[in-house]
N, CA, C and O atoms as CSV, one atom per row, in Angstrom:
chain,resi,resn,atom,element,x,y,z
A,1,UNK,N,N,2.100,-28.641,7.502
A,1,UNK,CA,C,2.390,-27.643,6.490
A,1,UNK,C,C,1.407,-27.730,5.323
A,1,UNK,O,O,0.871,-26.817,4.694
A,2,UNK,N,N,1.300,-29.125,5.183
A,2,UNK,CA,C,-0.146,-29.331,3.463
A,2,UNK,C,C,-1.074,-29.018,4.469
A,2,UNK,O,O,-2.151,-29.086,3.878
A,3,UNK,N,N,-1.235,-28.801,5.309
A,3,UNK,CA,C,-2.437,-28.419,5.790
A,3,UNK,C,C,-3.069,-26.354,5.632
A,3,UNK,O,O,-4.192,-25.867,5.496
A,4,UNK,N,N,-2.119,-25.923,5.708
A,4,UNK,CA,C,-1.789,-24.995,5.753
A,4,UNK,C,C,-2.209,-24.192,4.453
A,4,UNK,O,O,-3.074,-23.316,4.428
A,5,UNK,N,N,-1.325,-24.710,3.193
A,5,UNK,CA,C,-1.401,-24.508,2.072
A,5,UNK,C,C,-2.688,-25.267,1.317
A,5,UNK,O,O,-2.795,-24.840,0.167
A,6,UNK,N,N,-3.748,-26.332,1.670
A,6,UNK,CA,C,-4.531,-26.460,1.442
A,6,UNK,C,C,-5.474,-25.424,2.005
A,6,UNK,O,O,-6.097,-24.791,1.153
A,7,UNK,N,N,-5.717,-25.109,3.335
A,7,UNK,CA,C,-6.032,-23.511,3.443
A,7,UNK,C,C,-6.195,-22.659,2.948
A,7,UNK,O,O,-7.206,-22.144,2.470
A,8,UNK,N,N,-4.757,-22.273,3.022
A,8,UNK,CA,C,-4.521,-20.682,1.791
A,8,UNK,C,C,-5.545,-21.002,0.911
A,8,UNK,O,O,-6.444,-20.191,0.687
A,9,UNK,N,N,-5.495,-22.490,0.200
A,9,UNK,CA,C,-5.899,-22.378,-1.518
A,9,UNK,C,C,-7.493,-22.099,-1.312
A,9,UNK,O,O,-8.061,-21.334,-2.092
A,10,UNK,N,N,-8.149,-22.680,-0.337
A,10,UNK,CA,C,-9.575,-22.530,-0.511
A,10,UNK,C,C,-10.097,-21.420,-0.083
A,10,UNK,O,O,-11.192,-21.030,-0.487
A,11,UNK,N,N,-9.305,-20.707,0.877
A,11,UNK,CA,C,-9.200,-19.034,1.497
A,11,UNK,C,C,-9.481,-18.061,-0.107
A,11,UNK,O,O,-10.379,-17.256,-0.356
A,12,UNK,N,N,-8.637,-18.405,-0.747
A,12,UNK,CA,C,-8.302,-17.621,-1.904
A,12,UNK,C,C,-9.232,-17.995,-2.842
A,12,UNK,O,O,-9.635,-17.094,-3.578
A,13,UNK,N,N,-9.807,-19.431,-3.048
A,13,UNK,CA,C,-10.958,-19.380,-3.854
A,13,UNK,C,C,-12.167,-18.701,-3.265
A,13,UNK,O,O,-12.661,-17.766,-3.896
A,14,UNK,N,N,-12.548,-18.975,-2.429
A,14,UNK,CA,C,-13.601,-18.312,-1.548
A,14,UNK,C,C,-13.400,-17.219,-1.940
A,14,UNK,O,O,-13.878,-17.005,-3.055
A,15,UNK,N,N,-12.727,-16.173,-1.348
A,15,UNK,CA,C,-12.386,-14.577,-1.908
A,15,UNK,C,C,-12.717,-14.467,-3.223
A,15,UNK,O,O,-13.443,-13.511,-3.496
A,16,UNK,N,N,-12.322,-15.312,-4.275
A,16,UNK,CA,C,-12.286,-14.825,-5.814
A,16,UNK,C,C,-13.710,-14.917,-6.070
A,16,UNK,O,O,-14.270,-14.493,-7.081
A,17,UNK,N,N,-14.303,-15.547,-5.008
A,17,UNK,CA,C,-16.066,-16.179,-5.666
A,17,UNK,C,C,-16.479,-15.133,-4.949
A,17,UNK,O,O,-17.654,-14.822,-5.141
A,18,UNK,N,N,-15.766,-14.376,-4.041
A,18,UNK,CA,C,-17.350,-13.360,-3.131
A,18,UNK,C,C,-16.437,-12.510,-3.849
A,18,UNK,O,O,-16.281,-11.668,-2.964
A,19,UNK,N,N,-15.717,-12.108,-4.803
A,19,UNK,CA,C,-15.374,-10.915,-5.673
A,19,UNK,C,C,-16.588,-10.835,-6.838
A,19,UNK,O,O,-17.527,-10.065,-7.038
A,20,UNK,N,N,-16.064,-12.050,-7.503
A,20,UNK,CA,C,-16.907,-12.253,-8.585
A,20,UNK,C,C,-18.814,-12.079,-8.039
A,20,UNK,O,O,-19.690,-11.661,-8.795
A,21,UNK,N,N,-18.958,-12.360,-7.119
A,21,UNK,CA,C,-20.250,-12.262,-6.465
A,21,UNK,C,C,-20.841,-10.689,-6.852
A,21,UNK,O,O,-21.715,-10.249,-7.599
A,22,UNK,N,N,-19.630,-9.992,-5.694
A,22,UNK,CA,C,-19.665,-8.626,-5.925
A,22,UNK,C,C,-19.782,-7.733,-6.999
A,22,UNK,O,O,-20.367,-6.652,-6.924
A,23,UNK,N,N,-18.999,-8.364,-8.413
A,23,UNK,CA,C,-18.718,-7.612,-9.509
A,23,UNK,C,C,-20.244,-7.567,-9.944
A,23,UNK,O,O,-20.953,-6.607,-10.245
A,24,UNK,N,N,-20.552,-9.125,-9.868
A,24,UNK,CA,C,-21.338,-9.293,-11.176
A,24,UNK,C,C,-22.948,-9.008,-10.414
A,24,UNK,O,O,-23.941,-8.934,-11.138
A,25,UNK,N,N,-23.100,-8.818,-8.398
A,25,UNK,CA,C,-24.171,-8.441,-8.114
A,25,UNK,C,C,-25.661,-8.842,-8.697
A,25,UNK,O,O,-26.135,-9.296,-9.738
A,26,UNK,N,N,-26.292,-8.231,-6.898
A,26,UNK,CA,C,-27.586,-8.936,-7.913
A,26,UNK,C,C,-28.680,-8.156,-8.387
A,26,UNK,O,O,-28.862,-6.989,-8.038
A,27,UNK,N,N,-29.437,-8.807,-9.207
A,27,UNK,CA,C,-30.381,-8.013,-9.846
A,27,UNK,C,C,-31.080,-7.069,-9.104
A,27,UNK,O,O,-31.921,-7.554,-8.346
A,28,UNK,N,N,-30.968,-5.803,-9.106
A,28,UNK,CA,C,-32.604,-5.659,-7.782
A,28,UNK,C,C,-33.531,-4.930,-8.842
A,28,UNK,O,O,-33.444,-4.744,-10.056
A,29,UNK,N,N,-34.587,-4.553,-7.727
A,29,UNK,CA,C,-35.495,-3.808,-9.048
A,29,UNK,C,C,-35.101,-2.065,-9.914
A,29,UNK,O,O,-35.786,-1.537,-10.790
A,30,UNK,N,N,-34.138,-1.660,-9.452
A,30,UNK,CA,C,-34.103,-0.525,-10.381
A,30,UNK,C,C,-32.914,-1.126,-11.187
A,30,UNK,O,O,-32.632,-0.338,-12.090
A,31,UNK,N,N,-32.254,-2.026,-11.200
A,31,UNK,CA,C,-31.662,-2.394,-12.574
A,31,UNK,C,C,-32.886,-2.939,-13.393
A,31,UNK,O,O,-32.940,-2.704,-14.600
A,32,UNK,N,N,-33.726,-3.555,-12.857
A,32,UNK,CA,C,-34.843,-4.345,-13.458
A,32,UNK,C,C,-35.689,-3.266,-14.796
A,32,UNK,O,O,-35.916,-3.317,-16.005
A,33,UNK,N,N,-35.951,-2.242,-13.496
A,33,UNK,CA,C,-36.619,-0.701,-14.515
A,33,UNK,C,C,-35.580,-0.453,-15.212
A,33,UNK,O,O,-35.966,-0.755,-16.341
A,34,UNK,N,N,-34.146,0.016,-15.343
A,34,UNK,CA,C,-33.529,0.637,-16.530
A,34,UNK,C,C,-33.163,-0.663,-17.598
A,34,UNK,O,O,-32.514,-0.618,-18.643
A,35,UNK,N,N,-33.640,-1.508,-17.120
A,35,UNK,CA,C,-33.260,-2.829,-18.257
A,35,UNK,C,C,-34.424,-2.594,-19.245
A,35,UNK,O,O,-34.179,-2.553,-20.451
A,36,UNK,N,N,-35.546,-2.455,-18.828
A,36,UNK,CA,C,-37.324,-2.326,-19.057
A,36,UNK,C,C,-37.167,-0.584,-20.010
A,36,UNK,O,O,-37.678,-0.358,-21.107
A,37,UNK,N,N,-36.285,0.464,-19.143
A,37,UNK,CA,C,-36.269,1.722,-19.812
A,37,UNK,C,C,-35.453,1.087,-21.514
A,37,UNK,O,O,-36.176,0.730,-22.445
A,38,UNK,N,N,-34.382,1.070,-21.582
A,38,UNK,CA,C,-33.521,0.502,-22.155
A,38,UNK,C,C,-34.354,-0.175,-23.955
A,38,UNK,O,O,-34.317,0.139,-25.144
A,39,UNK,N,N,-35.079,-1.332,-22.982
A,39,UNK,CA,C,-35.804,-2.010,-24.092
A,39,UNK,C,C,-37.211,-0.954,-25.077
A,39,UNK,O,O,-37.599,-0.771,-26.231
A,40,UNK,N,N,-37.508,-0.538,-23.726
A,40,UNK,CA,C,-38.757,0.662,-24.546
A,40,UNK,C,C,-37.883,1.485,-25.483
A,40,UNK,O,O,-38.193,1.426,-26.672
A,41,UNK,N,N,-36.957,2.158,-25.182
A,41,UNK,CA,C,-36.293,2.974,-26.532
A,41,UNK,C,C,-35.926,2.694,-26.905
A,41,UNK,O,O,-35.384,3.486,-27.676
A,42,UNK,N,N,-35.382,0.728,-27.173
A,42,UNK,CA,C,-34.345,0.595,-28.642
A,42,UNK,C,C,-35.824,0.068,-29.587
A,42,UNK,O,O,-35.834,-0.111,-30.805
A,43,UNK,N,N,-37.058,-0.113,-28.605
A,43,UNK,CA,C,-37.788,-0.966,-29.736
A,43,UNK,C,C,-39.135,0.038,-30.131
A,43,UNK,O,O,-39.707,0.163,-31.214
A,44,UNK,N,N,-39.439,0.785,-28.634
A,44,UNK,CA,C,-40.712,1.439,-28.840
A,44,UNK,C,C,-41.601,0.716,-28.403
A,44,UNK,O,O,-41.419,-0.462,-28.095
A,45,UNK,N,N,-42.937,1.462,-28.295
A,45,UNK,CA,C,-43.880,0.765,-27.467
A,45,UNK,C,C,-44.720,-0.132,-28.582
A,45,UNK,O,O,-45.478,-0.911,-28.004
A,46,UNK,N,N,-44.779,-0.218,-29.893
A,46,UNK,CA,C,-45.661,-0.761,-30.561
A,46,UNK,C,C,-45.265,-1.776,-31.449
A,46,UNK,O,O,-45.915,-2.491,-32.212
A,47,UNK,N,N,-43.694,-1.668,-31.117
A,47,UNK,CA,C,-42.948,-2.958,-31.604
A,47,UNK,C,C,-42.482,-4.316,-30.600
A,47,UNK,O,O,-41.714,-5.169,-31.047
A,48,UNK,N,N,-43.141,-4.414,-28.956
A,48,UNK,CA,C,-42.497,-4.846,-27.526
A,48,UNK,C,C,-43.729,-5.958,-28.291
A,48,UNK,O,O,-43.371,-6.991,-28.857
A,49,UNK,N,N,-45.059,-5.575,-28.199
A,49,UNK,CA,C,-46.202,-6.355,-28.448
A,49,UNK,C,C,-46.750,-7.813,-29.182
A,49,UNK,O,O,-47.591,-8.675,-28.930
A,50,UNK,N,N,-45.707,-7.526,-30.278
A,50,UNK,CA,C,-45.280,-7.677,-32.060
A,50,UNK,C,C,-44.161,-9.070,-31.483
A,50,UNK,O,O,-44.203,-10.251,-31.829
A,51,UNK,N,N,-43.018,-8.248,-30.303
A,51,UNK,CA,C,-42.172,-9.331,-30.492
A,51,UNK,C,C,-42.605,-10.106,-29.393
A,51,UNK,O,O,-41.829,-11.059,-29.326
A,52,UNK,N,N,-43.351,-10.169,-28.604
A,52,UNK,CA,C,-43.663,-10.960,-27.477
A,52,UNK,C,C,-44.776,-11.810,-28.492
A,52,UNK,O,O,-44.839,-12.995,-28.163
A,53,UNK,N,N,-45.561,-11.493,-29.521
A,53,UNK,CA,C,-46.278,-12.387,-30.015
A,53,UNK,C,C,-45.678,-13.334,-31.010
A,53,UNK,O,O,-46.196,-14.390,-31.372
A,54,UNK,N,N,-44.676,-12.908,-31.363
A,54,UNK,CA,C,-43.647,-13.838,-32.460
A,54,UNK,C,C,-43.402,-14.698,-31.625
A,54,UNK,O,O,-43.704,-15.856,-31.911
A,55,UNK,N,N,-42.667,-14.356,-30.098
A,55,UNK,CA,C,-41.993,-15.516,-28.852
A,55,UNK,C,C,-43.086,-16.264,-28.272
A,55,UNK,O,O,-42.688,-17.166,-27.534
A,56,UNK,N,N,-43.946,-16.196,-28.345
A,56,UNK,CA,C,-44.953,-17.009,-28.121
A,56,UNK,C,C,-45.354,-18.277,-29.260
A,56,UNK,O,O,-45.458,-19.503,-29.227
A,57,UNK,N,N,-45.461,-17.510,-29.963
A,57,UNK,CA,C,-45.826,-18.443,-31.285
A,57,UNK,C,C,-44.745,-19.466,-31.513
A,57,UNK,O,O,-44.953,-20.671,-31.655
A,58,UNK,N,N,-43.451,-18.813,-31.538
A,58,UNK,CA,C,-42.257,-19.504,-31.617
A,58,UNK,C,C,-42.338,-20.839,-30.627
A,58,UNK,O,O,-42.168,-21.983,-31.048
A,59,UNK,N,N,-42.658,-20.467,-29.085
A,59,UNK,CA,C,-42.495,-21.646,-27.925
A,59,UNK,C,C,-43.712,-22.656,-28.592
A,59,UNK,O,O,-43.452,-23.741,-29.112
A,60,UNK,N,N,-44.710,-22.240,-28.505
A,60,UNK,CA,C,-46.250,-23.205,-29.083
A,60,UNK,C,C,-45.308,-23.822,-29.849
A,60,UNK,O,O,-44.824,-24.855,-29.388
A,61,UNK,N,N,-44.902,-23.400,-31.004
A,61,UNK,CA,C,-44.253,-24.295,-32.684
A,61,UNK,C,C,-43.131,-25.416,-31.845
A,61,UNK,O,O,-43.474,-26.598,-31.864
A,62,UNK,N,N,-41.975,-25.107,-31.209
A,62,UNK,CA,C,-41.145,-25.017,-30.840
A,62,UNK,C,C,-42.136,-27.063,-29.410
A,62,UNK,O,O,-41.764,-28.218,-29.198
A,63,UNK,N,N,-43.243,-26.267,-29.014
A,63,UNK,CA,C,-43.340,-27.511,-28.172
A,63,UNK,C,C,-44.216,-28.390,-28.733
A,63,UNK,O,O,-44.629,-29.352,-28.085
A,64,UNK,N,N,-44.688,-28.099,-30.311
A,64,UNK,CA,C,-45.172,-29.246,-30.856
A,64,UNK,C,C,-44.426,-30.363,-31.528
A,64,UNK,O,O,-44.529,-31.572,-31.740
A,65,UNK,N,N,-43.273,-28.914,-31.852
A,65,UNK,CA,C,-42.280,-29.873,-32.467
A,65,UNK,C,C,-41.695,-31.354,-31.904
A,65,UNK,O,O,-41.507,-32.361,-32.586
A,66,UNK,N,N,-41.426,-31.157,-30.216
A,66,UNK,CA,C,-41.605,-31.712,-29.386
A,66,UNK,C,C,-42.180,-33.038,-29.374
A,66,UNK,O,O,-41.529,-34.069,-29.207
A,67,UNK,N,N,-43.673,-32.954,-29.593
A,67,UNK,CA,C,-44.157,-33.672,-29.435
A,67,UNK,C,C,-44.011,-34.725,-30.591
A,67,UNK,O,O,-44.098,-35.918,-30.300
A,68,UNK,N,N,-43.809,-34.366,-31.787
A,68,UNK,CA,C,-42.928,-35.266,-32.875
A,68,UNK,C,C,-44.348,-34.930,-34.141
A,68,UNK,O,O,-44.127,-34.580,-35.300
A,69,UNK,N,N,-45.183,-35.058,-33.788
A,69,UNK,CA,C,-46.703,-34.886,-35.001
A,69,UNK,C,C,-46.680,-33.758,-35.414
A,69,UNK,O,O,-46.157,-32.929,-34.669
A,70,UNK,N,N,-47.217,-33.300,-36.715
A,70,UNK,CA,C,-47.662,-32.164,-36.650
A,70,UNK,C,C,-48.886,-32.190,-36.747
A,70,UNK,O,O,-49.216,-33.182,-37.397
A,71,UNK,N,N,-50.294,-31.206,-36.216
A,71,UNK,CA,C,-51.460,-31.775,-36.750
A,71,UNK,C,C,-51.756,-31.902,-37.691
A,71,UNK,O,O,-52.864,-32.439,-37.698
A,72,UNK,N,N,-51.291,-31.657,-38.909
A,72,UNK,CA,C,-51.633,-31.195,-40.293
A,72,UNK,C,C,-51.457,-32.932,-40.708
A,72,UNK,O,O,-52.232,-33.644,-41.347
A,73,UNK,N,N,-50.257,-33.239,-40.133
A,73,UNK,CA,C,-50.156,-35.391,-40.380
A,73,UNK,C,C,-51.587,-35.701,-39.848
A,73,UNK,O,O,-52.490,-36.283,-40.449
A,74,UNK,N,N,-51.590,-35.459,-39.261
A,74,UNK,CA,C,-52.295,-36.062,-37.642
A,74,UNK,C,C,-53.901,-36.005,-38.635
A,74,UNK,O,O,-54.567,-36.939,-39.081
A,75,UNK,N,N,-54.056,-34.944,-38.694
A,75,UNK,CA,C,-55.765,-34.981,-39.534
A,75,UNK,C,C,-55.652,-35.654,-40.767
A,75,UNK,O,O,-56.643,-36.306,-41.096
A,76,UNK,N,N,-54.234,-35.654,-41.883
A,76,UNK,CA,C,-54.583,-37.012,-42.631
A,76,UNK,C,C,-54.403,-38.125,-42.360
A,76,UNK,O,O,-54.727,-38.898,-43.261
A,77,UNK,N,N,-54.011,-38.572,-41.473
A,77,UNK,CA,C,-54.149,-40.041,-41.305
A,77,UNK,C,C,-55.647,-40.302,-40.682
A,77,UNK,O,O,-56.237,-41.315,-41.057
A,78,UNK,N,N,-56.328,-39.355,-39.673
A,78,UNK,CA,C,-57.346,-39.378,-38.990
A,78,UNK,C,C,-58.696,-39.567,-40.996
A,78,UNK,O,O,-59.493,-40.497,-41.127
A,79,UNK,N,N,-58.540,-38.709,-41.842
A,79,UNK,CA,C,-58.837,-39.063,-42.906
A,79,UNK,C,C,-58.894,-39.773,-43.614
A,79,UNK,O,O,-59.866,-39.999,-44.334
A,80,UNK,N,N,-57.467,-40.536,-43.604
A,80,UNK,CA,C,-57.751,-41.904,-44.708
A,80,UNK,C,C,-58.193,-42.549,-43.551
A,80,UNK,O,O,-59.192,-43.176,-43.904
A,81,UNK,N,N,-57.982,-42.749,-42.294
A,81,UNK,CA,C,-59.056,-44.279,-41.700
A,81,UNK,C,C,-60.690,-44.077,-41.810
A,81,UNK,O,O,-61.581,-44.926,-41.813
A,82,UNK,N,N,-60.749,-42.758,-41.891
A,82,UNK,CA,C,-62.238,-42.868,-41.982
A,82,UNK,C,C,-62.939,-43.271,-43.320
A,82,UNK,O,O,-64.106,-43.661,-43.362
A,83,UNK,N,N,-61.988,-43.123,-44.590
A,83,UNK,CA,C,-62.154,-42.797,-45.714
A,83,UNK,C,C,-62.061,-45.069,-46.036
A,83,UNK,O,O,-62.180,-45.537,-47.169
């Protein structure tokens, strides 16, 4: 009988995961284009440019931080040893 009802239960999870599968679907490429349409008219074409160069700049900052130095330390200390 626990055999049974251990069954059912994983029967029924299974189902809820290929629902949820279903709902939430997958990307293909014409959601891809109206995601792409979408972004061109809330921002425009001459503001996409602008923010992809901020997100860039941001990751660079973002992976020096990373690294723990900033160069701006980094060239004075390289200064006073020479000094």
């Amino acid at each position: 009988m626990t055999f049974f009802i251990i069954n059912f239960v994983v029967l029924m999870e299974i189902s809820i995961m290929m629902n949820l599968f279903i709902i939430l679907g997958v990307i293909g490429p014409w959601q891809i284009i109206l995601i792409i349409a979408v972004i061109l008219l809330l921002f425009g074409g001459k503001k996409i440019p602008e923010l992809m160069k901020g997100i860039g700049k941001g990751a660079r900052e973002f992976k020096k931080g990373l690294s723990g130095e900033d160069e701006e330390e980094q060239k004075k200390q390289d200064n006073a040893d020479k000094k």
